[in-house]
C-alpha positions as CSV (number, residue, x, y, z in Angstrom):
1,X,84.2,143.2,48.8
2,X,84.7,146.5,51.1
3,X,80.8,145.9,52.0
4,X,80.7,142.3,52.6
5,X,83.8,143.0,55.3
6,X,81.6,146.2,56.7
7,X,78.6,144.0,57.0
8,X,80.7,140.6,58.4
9,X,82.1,143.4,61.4
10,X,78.2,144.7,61.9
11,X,76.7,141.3,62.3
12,X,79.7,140.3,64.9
13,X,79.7,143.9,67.0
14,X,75.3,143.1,66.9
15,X,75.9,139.0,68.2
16,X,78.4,140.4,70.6
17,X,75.9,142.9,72.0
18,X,72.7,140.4,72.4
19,X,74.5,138.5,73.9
20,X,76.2,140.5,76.8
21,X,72.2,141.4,77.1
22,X,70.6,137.8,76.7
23,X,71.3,136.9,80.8
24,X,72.8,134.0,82.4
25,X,76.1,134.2,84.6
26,X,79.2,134.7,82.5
27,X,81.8,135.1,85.2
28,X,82.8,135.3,88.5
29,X,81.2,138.0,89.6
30,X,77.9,137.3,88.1
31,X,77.8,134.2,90.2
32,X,78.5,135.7,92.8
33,X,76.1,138.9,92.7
34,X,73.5,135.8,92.0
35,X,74.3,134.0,94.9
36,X,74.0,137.0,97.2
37,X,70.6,137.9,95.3
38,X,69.1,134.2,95.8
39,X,70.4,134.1,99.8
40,X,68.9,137.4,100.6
41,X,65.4,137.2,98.4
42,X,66.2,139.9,95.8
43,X,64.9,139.8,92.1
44,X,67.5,137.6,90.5
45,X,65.9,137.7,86.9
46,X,68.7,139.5,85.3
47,X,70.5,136.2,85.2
48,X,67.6,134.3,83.2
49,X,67.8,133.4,79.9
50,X,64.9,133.8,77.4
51,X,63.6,130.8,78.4
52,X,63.7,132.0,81.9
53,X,66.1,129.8,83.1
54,X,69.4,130.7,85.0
55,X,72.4,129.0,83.2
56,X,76.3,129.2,83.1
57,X,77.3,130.7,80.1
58,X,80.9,129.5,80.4
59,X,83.4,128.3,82.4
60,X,84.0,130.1,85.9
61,X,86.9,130.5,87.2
62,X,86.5,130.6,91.2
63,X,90.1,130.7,91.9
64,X,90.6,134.0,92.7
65,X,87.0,134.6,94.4
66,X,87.3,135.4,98.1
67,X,84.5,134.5,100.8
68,X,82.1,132.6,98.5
69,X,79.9,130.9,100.5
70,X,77.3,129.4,97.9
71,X,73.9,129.4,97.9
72,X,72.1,128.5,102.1
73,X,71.1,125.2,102.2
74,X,67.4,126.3,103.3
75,X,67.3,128.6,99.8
76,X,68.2,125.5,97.8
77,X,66.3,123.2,99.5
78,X,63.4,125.4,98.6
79,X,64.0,126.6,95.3
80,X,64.3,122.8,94.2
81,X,61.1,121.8,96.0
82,X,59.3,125.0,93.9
83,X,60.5,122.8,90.7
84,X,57.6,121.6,88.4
């Protein structure tokens, strides 16, 4: 029993760790370090998934986030015309 319960915490502390590492934006901050990234051109693939697509891996709370601007219009408008 004592090695099922050692194994059960393993597996959970191992889940927990891929997936702090597996990308995406989790929080607040995330989106916003990936907004300023997309806005100003810098390498934003630290927020990809292995399928290399950015997602939301929760729900953000903005509320407390101060001078967010969003993504520019001009960087959307191109990154959706770069779509397949």
């Amino acid at each position: 029993m004592n090695y099922i319960k050692r194994l059960s915490l393993f597996l959970v502390l191992l889940l927990s760790v891929v997936a702090v590492y597996a990308g995406g934006i989790k929080n607040a901050q995330d989106l916003m370090a990936f907004v300023t990234a997309i806005n100003s051109g810098q390498d934003y693939s630290a927020y990809k998934n292995d399928k290399g697509e950015v997602c939301l891996e929760a729900d953000i709370d903005m509320a407390k986030a101060k001078k967010f601007q969003g993504v520019r219009p001009s960087v959307a408008y191109s990154m959706v015309r770069a779509l397949p």
